[in-house]
C-alpha positions as a Python dict, from the first residue, in 0.01 Angstrom:
ca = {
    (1, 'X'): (0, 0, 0),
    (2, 'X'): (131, 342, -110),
    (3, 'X'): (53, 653, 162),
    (4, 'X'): (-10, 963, -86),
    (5, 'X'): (95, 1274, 11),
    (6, 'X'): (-67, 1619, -73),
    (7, 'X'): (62, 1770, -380),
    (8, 'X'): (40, 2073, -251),
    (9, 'X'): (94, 2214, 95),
    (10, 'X'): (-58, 2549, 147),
    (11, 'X'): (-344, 2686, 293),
    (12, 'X'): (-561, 3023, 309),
    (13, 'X'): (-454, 3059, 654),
    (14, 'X'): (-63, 3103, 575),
    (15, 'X'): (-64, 3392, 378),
    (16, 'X'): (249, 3639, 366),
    (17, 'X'): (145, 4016, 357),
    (18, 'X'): (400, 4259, 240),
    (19, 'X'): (377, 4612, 277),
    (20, 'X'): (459, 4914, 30),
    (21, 'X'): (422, 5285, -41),
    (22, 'X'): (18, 5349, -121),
    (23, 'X'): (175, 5598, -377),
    (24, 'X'): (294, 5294, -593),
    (25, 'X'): (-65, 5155, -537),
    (26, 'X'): (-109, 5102, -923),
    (27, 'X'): (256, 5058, -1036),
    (28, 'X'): (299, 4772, -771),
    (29, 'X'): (-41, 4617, -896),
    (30, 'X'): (32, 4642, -1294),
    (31, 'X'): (397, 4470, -1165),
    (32, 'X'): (199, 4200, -982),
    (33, 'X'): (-38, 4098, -1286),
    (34, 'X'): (279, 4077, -1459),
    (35, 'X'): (483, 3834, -1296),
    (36, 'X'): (188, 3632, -1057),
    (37, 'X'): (-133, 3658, -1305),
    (38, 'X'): (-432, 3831, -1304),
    (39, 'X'): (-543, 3961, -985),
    (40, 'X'): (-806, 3700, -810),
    (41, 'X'): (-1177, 3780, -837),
    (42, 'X'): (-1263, 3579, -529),
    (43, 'X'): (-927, 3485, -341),
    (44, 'X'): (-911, 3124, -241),
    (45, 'X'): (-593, 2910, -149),
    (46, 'X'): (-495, 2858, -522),
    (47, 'X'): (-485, 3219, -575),
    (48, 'X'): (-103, 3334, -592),
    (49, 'X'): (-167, 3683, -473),
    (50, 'X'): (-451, 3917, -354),
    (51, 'X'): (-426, 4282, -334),
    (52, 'X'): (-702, 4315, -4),
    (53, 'X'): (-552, 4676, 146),
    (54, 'X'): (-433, 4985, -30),
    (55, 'X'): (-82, 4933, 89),
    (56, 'X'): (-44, 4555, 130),
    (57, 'X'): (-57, 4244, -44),
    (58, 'X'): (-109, 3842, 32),
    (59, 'X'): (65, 3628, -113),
    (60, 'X'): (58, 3223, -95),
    (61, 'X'): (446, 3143, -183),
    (62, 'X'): (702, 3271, 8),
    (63, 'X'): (929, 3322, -312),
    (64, 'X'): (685, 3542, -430),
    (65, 'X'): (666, 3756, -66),
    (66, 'X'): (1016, 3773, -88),
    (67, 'X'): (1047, 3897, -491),
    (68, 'X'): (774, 4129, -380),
    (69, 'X'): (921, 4285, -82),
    (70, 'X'): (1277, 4319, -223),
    (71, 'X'): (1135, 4525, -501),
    (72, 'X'): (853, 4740, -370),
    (73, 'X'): (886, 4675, 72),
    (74, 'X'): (901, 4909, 253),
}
């Protein structure tokens, strides 16, 4: 008997926020669509990002938190 694991390992609860200058507000989010996708309609846990505040965004992956906040953090 084989035990499967999950192919995937995240969950809506585990999101990473980043913060960033609310003057960037539509820079950051035309950079976002670029590299992550369109921006989620209805955020669920296989959404890759979601812009919920004016000067923060979720994201699932931790690489992406990280590419994020090294280019726009604050």
């Amino acid at each position: 008997m084989k035990i499967q694991t999950p192919k995937y390992t995240f969950s809506r609860s585990n999101w990473y926020q980043a913060k960033f200058d609310v003057d960037n507000y539509f820079a950051v989010d035309e950079w976002c669509e670029k590299r992550f996708g369109p921006h989620p309609k209805r955020p669920d846990a296989w959404s890759r990002w979601w812009h919920r505040f004016e000067d923060s965004i979720l994201f699932r992956d931790e690489k992406d938190f990280v590419l994020f906040s090294l280019t726009w953090g604050i």
